[in-house]
C-alpha positions in Angstrom: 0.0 0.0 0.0 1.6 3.4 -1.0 1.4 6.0 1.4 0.5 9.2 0.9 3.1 11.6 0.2 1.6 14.6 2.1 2.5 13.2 5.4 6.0 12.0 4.5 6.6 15.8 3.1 5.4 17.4 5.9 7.3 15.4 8.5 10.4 15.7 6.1 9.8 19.6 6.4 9.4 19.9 9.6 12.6 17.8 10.4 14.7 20.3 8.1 13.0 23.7 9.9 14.0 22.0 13.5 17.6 21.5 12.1 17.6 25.3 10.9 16.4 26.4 14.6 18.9 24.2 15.8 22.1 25.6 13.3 20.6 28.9 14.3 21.0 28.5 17.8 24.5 27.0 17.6 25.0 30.0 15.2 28.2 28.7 13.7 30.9 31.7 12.1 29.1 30.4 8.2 25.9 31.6 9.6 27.5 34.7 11.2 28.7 35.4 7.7 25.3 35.2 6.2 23.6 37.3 8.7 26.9 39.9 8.6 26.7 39.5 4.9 22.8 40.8 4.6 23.5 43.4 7.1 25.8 44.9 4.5 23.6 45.0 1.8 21.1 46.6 4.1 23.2 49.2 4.4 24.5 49.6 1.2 21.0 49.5 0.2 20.3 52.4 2.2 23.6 54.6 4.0 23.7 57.2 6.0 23.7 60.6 4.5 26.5 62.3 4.6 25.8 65.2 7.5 27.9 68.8 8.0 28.6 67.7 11.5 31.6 69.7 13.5 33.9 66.4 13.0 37.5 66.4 10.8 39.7 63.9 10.1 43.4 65.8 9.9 44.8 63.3 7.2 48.2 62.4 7.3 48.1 61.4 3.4 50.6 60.5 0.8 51.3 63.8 0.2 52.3 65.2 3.8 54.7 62.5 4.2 56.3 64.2 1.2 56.1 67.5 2.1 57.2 66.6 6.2 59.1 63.5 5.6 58.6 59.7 6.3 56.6 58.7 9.1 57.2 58.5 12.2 57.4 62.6 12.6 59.5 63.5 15.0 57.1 64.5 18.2 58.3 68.2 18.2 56.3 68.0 14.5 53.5 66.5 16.0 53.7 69.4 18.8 53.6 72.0 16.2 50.7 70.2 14.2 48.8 69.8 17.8 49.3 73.8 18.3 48.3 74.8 15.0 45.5 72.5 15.7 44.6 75.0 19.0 45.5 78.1 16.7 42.5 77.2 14.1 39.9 76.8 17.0 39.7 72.8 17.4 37.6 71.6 20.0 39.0 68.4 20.8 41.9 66.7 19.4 42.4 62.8 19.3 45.5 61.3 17.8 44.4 57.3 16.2 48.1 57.3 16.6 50.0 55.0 18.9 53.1 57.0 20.5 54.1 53.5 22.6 57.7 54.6 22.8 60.2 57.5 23.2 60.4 59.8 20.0 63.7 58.2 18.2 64.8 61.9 16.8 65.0 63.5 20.8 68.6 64.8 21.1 68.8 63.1 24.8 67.9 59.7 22.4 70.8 60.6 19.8 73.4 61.3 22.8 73.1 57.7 23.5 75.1 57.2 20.4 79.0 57.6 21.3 79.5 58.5 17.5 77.2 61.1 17.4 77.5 62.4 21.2 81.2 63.4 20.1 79.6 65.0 16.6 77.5 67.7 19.0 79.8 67.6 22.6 80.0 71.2 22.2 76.2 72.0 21.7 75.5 73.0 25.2 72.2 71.6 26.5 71.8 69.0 24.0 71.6 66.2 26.3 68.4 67.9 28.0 66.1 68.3 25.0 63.2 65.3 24.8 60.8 65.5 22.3 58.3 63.7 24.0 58.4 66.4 27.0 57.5 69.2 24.4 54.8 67.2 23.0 53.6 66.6 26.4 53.6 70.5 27.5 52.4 71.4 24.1 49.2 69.2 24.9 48.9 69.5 28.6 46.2 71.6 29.9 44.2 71.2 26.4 41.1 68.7 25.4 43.5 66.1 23.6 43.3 62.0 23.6 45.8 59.5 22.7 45.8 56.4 21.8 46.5 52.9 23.2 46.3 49.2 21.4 46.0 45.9 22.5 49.3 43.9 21.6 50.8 40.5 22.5 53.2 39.7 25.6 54.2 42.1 28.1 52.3 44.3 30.9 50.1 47.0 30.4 51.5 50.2 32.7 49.9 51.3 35.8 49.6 54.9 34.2 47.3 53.6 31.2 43.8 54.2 32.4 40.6 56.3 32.1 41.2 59.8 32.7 37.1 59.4 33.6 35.5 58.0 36.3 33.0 54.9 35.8 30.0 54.5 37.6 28.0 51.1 37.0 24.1 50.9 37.1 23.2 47.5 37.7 24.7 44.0 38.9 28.3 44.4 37.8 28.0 45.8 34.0 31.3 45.7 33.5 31.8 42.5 33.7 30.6 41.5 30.0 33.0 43.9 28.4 35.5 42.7 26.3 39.0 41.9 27.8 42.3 43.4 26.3 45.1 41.2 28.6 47.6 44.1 27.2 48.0 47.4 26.3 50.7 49.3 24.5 52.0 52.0 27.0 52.9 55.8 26.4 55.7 57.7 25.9 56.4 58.5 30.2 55.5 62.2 29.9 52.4 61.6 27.3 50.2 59.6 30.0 50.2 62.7 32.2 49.6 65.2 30.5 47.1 64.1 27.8 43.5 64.7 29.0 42.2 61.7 27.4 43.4 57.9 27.1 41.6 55.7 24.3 42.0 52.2 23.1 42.1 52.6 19.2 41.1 49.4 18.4 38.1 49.5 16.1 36.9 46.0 16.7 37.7 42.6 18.7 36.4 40.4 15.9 35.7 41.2 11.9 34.0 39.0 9.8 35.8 39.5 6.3 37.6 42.0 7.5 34.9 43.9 7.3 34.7 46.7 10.8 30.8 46.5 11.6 30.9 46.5 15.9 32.8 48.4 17.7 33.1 48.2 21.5 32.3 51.8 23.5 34.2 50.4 26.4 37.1 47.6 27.0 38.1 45.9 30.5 42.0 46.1 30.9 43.9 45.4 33.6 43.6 48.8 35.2 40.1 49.0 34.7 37.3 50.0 32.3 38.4 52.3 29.2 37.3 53.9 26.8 37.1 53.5 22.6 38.5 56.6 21.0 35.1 58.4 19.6 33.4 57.9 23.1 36.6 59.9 24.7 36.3 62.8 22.4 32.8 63.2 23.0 33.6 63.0 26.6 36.3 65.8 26.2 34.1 67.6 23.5 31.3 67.8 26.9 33.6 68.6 29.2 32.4 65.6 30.9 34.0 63.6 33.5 32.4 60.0 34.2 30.8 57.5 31.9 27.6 55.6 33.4 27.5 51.9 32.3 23.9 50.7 32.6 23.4 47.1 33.0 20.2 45.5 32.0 17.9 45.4 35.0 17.9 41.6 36.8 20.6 40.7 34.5 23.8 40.1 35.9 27.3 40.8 33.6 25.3 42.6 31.1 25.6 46.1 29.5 22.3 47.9 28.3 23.8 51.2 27.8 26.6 54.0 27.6 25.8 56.8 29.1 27.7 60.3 29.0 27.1 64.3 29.3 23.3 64.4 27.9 23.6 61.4 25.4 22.5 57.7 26.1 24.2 55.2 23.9 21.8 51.7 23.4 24.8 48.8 23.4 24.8 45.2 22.8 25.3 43.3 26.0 29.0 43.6 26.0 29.1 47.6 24.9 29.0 47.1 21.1 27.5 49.2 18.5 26.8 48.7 15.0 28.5 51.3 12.7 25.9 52.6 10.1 27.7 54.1 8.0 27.7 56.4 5.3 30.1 57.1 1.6 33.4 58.1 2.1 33.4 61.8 1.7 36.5 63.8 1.3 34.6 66.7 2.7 35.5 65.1 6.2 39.3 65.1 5.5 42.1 67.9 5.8 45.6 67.4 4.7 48.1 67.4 8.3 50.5 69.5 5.3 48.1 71.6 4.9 47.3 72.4 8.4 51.3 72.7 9.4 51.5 75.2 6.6 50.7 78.7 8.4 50.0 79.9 5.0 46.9 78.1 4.4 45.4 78.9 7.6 43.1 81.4 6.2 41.6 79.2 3.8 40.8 75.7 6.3 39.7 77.7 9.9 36.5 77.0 9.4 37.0 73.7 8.9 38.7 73.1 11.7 36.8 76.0 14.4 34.7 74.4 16.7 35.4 70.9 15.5 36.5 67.9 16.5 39.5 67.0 15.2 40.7 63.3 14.8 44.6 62.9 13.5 45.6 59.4 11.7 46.3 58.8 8.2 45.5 57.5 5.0 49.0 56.7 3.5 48.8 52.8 2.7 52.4 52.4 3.8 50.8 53.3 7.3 48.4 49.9 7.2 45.7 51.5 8.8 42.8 50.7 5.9 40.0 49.4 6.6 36.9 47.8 5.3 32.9 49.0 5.9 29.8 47.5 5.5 29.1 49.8 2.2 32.4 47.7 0.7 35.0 50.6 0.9 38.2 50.7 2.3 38.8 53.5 4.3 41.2 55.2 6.7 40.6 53.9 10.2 40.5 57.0 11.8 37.3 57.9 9.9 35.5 55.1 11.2 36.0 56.6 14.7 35.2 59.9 13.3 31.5 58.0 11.6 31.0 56.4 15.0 31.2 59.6 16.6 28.9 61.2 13.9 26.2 58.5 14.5 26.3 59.2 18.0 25.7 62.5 17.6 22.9 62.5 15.3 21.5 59.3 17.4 21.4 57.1 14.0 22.1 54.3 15.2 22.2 50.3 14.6 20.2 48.0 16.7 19.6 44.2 17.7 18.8 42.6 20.5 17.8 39.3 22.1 13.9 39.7 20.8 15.0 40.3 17.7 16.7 37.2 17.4 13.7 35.0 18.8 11.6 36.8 16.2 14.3 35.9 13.6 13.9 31.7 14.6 9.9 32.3 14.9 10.2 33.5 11.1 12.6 30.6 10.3 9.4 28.1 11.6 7.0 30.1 9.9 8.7 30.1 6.1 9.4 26.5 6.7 6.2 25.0 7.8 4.7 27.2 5.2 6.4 25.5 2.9 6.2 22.4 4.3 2.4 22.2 4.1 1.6 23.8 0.9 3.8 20.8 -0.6 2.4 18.2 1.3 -1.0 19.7 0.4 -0.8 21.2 -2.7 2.6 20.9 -4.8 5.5 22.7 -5.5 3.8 25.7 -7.2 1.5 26.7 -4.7 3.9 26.1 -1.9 6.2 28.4 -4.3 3.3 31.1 -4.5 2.8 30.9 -0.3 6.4 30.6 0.6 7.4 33.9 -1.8 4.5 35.5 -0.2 5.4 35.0 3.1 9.3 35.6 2.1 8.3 38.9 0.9 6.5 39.5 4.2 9.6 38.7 6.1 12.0 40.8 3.4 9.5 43.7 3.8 9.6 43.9 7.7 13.1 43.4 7.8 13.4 46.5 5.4 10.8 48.2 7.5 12.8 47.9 10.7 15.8 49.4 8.9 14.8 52.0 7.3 12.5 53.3 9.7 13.8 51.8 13.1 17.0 51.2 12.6 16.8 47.5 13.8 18.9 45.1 12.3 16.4 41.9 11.2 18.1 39.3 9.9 15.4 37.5 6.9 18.9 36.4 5.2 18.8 33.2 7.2 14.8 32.3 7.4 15.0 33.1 3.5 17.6 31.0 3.2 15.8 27.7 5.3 12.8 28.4 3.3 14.5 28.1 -0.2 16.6 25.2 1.0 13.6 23.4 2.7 11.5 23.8 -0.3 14.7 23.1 -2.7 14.9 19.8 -0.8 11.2 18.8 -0.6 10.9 19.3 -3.9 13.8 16.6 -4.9 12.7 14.6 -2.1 9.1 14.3 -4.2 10.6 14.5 -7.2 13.4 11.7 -6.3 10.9 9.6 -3.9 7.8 10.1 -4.3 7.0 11.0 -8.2 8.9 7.5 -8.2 6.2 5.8 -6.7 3.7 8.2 -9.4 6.0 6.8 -11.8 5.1 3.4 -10.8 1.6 4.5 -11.0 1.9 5.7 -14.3 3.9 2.7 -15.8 0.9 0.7 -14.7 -2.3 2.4 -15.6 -1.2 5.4 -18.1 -2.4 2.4 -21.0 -5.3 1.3 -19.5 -7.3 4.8 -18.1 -8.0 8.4 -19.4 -5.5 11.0 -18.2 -8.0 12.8 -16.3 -8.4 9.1 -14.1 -4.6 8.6 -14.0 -3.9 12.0 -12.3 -6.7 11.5 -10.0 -4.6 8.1 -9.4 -1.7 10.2 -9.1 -3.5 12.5 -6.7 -4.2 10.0 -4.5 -1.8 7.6 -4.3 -2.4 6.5 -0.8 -5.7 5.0 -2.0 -4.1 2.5 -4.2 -3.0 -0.9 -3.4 -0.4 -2.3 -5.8 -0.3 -5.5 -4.7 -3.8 -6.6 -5.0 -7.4 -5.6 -3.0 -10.8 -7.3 -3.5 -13.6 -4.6 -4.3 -16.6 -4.7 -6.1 -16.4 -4.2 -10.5 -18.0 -4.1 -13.6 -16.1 -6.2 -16.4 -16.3 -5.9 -19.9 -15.5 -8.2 -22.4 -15.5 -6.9 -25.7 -15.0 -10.1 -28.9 -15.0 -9.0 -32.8 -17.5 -10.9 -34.6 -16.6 -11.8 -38.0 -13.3 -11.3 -37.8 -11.4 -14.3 -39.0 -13.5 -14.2 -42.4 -11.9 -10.6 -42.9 -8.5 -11.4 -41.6 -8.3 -14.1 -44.8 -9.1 -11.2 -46.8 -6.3 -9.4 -45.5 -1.8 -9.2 -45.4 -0.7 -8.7 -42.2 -0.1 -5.0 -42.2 -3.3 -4.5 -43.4 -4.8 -6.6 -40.8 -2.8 -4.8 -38.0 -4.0 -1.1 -39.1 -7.8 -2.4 -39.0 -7.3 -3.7 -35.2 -5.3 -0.6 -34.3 -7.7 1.9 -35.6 -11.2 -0.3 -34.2 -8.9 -0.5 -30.9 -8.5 3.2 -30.6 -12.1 3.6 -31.0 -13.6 1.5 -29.1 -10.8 2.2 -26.3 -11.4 5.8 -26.6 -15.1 5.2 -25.6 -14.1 3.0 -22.5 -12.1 5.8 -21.3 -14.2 8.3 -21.8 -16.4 6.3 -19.6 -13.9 6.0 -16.8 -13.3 2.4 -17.3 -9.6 0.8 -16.9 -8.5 -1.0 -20.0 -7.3 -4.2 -18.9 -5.7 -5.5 -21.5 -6.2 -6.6 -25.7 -6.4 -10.3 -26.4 -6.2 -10.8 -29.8 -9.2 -9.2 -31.2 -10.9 -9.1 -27.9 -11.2 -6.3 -25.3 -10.9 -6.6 -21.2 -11.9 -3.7 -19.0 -13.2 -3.1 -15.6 -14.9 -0.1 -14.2 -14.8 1.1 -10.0 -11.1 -0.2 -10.0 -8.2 1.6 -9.5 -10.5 4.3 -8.1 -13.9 4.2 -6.4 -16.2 5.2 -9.1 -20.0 5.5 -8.0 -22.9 4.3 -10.1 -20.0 2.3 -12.2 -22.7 -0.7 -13.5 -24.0 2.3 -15.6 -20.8 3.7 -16.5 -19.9 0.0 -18.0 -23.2 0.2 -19.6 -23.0 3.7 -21.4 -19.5 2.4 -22.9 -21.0 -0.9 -24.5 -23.6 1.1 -25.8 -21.4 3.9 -27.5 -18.9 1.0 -28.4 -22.5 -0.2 -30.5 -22.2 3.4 -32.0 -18.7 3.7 -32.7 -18.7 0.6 -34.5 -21.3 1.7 -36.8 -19.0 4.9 -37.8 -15.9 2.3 -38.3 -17.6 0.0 -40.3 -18.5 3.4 -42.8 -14.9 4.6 -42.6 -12.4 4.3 -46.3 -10.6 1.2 -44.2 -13.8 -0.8 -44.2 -14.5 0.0 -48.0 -15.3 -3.2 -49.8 -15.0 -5.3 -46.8 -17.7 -7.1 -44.6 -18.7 -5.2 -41.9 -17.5 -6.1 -38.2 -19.9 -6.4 -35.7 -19.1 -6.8 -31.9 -20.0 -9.0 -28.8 -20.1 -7.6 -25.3 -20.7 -9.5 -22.4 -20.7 -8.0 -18.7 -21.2 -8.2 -15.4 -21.1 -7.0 -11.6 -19.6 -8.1 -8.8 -16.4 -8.7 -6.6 -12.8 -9.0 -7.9 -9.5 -8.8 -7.0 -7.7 -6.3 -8.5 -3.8 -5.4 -8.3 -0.8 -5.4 -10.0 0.0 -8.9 -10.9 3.2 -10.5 -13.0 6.2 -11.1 -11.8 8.8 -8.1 -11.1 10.1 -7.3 -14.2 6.8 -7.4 -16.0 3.0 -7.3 -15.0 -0.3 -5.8 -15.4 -2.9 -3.8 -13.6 -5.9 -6.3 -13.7 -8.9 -7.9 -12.4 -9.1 -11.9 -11.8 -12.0 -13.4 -10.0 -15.3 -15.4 -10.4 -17.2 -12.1 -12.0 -14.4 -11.7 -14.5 -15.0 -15.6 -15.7 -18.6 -14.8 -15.1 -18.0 -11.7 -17.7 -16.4 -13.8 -20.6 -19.2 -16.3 -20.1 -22.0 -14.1 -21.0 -20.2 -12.3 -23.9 -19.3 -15.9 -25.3 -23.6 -16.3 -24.8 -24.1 -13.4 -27.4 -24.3 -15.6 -30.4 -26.7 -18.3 -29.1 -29.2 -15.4 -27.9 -28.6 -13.6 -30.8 -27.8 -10.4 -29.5 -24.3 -8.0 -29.0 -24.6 -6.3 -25.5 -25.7 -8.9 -22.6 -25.3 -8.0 -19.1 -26.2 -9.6 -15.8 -29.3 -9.2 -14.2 -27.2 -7.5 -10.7 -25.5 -5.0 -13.3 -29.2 -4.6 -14.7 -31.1 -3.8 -10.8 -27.9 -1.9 -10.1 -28.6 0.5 -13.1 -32.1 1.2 -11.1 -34.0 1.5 -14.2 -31.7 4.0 -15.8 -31.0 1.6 -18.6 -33.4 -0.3 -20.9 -32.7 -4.0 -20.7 -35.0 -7.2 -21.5 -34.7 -10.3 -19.8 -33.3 -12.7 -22.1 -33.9 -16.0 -20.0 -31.6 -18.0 -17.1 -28.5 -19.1 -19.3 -26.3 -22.3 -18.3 -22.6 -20.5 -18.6 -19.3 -22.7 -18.8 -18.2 -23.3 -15.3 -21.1 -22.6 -13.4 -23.2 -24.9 -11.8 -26.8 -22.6 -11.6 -28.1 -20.7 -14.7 -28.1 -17.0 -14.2 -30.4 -14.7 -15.4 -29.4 -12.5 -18.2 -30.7 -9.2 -19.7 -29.9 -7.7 -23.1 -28.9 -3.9 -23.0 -30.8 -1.8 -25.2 -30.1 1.6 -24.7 -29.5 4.0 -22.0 -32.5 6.4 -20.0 -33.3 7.9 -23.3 -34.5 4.7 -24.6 -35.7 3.3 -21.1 -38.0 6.6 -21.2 -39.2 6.7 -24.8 -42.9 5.5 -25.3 -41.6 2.8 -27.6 -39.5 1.1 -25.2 -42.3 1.2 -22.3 -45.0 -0.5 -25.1 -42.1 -3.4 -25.5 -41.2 -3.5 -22.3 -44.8 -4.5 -21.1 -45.1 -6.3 -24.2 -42.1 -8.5 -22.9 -43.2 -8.7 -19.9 -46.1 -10.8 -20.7 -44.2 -12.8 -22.4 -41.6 -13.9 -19.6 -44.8 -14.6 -18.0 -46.4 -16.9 -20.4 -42.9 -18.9 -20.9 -42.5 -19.2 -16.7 -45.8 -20.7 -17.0 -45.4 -23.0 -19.3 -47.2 -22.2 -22.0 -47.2 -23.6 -25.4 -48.8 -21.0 -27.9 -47.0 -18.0 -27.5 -46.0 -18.0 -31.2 -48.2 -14.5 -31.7 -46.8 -13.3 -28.4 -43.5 -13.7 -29.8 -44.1 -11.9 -33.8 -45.9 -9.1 -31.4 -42.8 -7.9 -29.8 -40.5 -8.4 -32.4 -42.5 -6.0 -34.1 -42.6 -3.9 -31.1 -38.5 -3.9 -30.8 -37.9 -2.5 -34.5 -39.5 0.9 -33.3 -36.6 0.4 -30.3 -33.5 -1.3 -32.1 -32.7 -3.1 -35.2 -30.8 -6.0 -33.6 -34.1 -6.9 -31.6 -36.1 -8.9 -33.6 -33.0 -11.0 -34.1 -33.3 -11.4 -30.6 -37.0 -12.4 -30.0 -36.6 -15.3 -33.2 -33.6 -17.1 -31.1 -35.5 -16.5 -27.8 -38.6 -18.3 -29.4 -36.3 -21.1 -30.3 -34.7 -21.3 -26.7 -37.6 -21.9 -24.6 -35.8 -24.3 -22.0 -33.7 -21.4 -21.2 -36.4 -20.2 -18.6 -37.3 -21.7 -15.6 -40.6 -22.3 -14.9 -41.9 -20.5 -11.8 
C-alpha cells in the first residue's frame, strides 16, 4: 500500500525547519557570515547621508609624508601640528596614533650614540632636550586624547587608564565587556599630560575584515576604558564620568553607555553597530596643509569648533579598513563615523527579541512551505512561501529603514529556499517515483483525467492486490477471422489498431480501466483503481457507445469493400481482486475473479441469444431502471453450476424513457410470463414484440426469433 506523500513531506519539512532552529542557535561563524553579509547590503542599500557635522579627520596622506618627511614625525612635529590644531579653534583633538615609545629623533635619544654624542659635545644643552616632554607640555592643559592598542606579551603600565570616572548601574556591568590582557604603553610624559586615554582598536572580531561593531568600552587590567570616539565626545562635553547601565535583573550585562546628555543603546558587552555612510572627502584635511601657516586662512572653518581626529591615509601606514558599504577606508574615519552617529542618534540596533523573532520566522517560512507541498505541490507552496518571504523581506526592510533595527530574513529566506529546494527533490526523487510506478501501470489502460486523479491519491491505491466490487467488460470481434483471410498482415494490423482506438477511446471516456487486448478481444473493468459510484452504468454507457462507434468504423475508407464487423459484449457486476500482478520485471494492472469468468461467459452467450450487449441481471437492478434491458432468459454459462439470469442492453435512460420502449417492455413482460408458466402457444406473443423492438433497435427482432427457439432457457416458476 503506497502511502501518501503529504505526510512523508510534511514530516520531512518539519525535520529540516527544527535542524535550521537548531544551526541557528549554535550559530556557527558560516551563519554569522550570512547574517553579517545581509546586514551589509542593508546598508548599502540604504547609508547614512552624509551630514555637515563639526567632526575632521586631519589626514596624514601620501602627500604630507612628502612634504614633512617619512613617518614617524619626530614629536616636536606632532607638537607644532597639535598647536596649530589649538590656533585654528579645534575643540577636541584625538591622535588614532599609537606613541608607545620614546620619540627616536630626541637629542637626549641621539646622545646615546657615542658616534654622534662626540659629533655635537660642544652643543650645550643637547643632552636635555626630549621630544616627548614638548609634546607633552604642548598638549597638557588642552582637550587632547591619545591612543593605546591591544598587543601580545608584556604588561600593560599602571599609568594607562581612564582619565574618567566609571559608575556602573546595575549587577556588575562591566563584567561583560570585552578583555584586552595588554596594552601598549605611552611615551612616560604623554600619559600625564594628555586629558584623554583611548583604546584605538576599532573591533575585537571582523567577519571579512569587514569593521561592523565596535566596543564603547574595553576591560583592561587597570580598569574600564574607553574607545576613541566615546573619549572625544567625553572631552568635547567637558564631561568627567561615563555611566554603564546594566540591563535590570541581568547580571554581567551592559544595556547602555551613558555620558554628558547622550545615552548610547549597546549590545550586552558595549558594542555598537557602525551605520555608515560614503566616504566623503569633505570630512578630510591634509596634516601638510594644516602645518603650513600659509593656508590657515583658507581651512579655519573647517577646523573652528570641530573635533579634530589625526591618523592617516597613507597605505604604507596599514591602517585601511573595510565597511559595511564595501570601501576601504582610513581607520581613523570610522572613529570619526561612530562619533557622527552618535551625535545624530542614528544608530544600529539588535537585541535578544530580535533574534527570537528571527527563529519564529525561520518556523513560519518552513512550515509554510512544508504544508503547501504536502498539500498542494510545489507551485503553490512556491506562491505561499514567496508570499510569506516577501513579508519577512518587507519587515526586515521596514525595521531598517525606519527603526533602525537590524532583522536578519537572510537566514529564514535562506531555510525556506533550501527546505522547499529539498522537498521538492525529495518528491521529485521519492515520491514521483512511486507516481512513476503509477503511471507505468495504468497510463495504458485509463484516461488522463483518471490517472492524475490516481496520481492525486496515491495512498488510495494498493499495488499489490485488493478485493472490491467491479464491472467487467468483455468486448469479442464478430466476424473477424473471415476478414482477416481477406487481409496481409499490415493491413490486418491497421484495422485492429484503428477499431482498438475507437472502441478504447469510448471505454475511457467512460472511466473504465482497460485491462488488456487479447487478440481481437477487449478486457476492462470499471470502479477499479478508483472508487467510481454508479460504475454498473458507466460500463453500460460504454458498450452502448462502443454499438455506436462501431457503426461509424464500419463506414470509414478502411472498411470499403469489406464485410462489416460487428461486436460482442458481455458484462457483469460483482467482486474481484484487483492489483498489480506478474512477476517483477513485467505485470499488469488487472482484475481476476469469479465475476471476470462470469464476464467472458456471458459475452461468449451473445451468439446463441442472438444479441451483441448482454449483461447480468445485478448489473441490470444496479442500473435502477436508468438503462433499458430485457430479460433474455436463465443461461447455463461454462463453469457454473446454476443458470443465471441474463438481460440484453438496449439503450440507456433515453431509450428506457421513450414510449416505444415502455410499449415493448410491457409487451415482454407478458411474455416472460407466459414462458415461466409453461405455456405452449405463444407464437403471436413472440411476432408481437419483435415488431414492437424494431420501433426500439434493429438487432431486436433477431433477438425475439432465437428467444422463441430457446424456450428451455427459462425456468418455470
Amino acid at each position: 500500500m503506497t502511502r501518501r506523500p503529504g505526510g512523508l513531506l510534511f514530516l520531512l519539512g518539519f525535520a529540516l525547519v527544527t535542524f535550521g532552529v537548531g544551526l541557528r542557535f549554535l550559530d556557527p561563524q558560516p551563519i554569522q557570515d550570512l547574517r553579517y553579509w545581509y546586514f551589509d547590503q542593508l546598508q548599502r542599500l540604504s547609508p547614512r547621508e552624509v551630514s555637515d557635522l563639526p567632526i575632521r579627520v586631519i589626514d596624514i596622506d601620501e602627500q604630507s609624508l612628502g612634504t614633512i618627511g617619512q613617518w614617524p614625525w619626530p614629536r616636536t612635529e606632532v607638537a607644532r601640528l597639535a598647536q596649530e590644531l589649538m590656533e585654528l579653534g579645534a575643540a577636541t583633538i584625538v591622535f588614532d596614533i599609537l606613541f608607545a615609545e620614546p620619540d627616536r629623533y630626541s637629542p637626549a635619544r641621539l646622545l646615546s650614540d657615542p658616534r654622534l654624542a662626540e659629533m655635537v659635545q660642544d652643543q650645550e644643552g643637547w643632552g636635555r632636550v626630549d621630544n616627548d616632554e614638548i609634546f607633552a607640555e604642548s598638549i597638557r592643559g588642552l582637550p587632547v586624547v591619545l591612543g593605546v592598542a591591544s598587543r601580545l606579551g608584556g604588561e600593560t603600565p599602571e599609568n594607562i587608564q581612564s582619565k574618567a570616572g566609571v559608575v556602573e548601574i546595575g549587577e556588575q556591568p562591566t563584567a561583560a565587556l570585552y578583555s584586552v590582557p595588554v596594552l601598549t604603553g605611552l611615551a612616560p610624559p604623554l600619559a600625564s599630560a594628555a586629558a584623554g586615554i583611548a583604546n584605538i582598536n576599532v573591533s575585537p572580531q571582523m567577519s571579512g575584515g569587514v569593521v561592523r561593531k565596535v566596543p564603547l568600552f574595553w576591560m583592561t587590567p587597570n580598569g574600564p576604558l574607553p574607545t576613541l570616539s566615546l573619549e572625544a565626545l567625553r572631552l568635547a562635553l567637558g564631561e568627567t564620568t561615563f555611566f554603564v547601565e546594566g540591563i535590570p535583573g541581568v547580571p554581567g550585562a551592559v544595556q547602555s553607555i551613558g555620558v554628558g546628555g547622550y545615552t548610547i543603546p549597546t549590545s550586552d558587552q558595549a558594542e555598537i553597530w557602525v551605520r555608515y555612510r560614503h566616504d566623503h572627502p569633505s570630512l578630510y584635511v591634509p596634516a601638510h596643509v594644516v602645518l603650513n601657516t600659509q593656508e590657515h586662512a583658507a581651512v579655519r572653518e573647517l577646523i573652528e569648533g570641530h573635533i579634530v581626529f589625526v591618523g592617516t591615509s597613507a597605505a604604507g601606514l596599514l591602517d585601511i579598513r573595510s565597511t559595511s558599504l564595501g570601501e576601504n577606508v582610513p581607520g581613523v574615519s570610522i572613529h570619526a563615523q561612530i562619533l557622527e552617529q552618535i551625535l545624530l542618534e542614528d544608530g544600529l540596533f539588535r537585541s535578544d527579541l530580535v533574534a527570537g523573532i528571527e527563529v519564529l520566522a525561520i518556523v513560519a517560512l518552513g512550515l509554510i512551505v512544508s504544508l503547501m507541498m504536502s498539500v498542494s505541490g510545489p507551485i503553490p507552496s512556491l506562491a505561499a512561501g514567496g508570499a510569506a518571504a516577501l513579508v519577512v523581506l518587507m519587515g526586515s526592510w521596514i525595521a531598517f529603514q525606519r527603526h533602525g533595527v537590524l532583522f536578519d530574513s537572510g537566514f529564514p529566506l535562506a531555510v525556506g529556499v533550501v527546505n522547499f529546494g529539498l522537498l521538492v527533490a525529495y518528491q521529485y526523487i521519492v515520491t514521483d517515483r512511486e507516481k512513476r510506478i503509477i503511471r507505468r501501470s495504468f497510463a495504458q489502460y485509463v484516461a488522463p483525467e483518471v490517472l492524475h486523479k490516481i496520481e492525486a491519491s496515491g495512498g488510495s491505491v494498493e499495488l499489490g492486490g485488493e478485493n472490491r466490487e467491479v464491472t467487467v467488460l468483455f468486448c469479442d470481434i464478430r466476424n473477424f477471422t473471415p476478414l482477416s483471410e481477406t487481409m496481409s498482415p499490415p493491413e490486418l494490423v491497421n484495422v485492429l489498431n484503428a477499431l482498438f482506438s475507437h472502441l478504447g477511446d469510448e471505454i475511457l471516456a467512460e472511466k473504465g480501466t482497460i485491462d488488456k487486448f487479447i487478440g481481437d478481444s477487449i478486457m476492462a473493468f470499471w470502479n477499479a483503481p478508483l472508487p467510481l459510484d454508479n460504475h454498473e452504468r458507466h460500463a453500460a454507457m460504454a458498450a452502448l457507445k462502443m454499438r455506436q462507434a462501431l457503426s461509424a468504423f464500419n463506414k470509414d475508407p478502411i472498411m470499403e469493400s469489406r464485410a462489416p464487423i460487428s461486436l460482442a459484449i458481455g458484462c457483469a457486476t460483482g467482486p474481484a481482486c484487483v492489483g498489480n500482478i506478474g512477476s517483477r520485471q513485467r505485470f499488469n494492472y488487472t482484475a481476476i475473479g469469479d465475476t471476470v469468468n462470469i464476464s467472458a461467459r456471458i459475452e461468449a452467450s451473445c451468439r446463441a441469444l442472438a444479441y451483441d450487449i448482454v449483461i447480468s441481471e445485478e448489473m441490470a437492478k444496479a442500473a435502477n431502471g436508468q438503462l433499458a434491458t430485457l430479460e433474455a432468459g436463465d443461461i447455463a454459462l461454462k463453469g457454473k453450476s446454476s443458470r443465471l439470469t441474463l438481460h440484453a442492453l438496449v439503450g440507456g435512460d433515453e431509450v428506457a424513457a421513450s414510449e416505444a420502449f415502455v410499449t415493448l417492455l410491457k409487451a415482454h413482460s407478458d411474455l416472460m410470463s407466459c414462458i415461466r408458466k409453461g405455456q405452449t402457444d405463444m407464437d403471436q406473443l413472440f411476432v408481437h414484440c419483435a415488431e414492437l423492438s424494431r420501433r426500439v433497435e434493429p438487432g431486436l427482432p433477431a433477438f425475439y426469433e432465437a428467444m422463441s427457439l430457446r424456450r428451455s432457457d427459462f425456468i418455470l416458476s
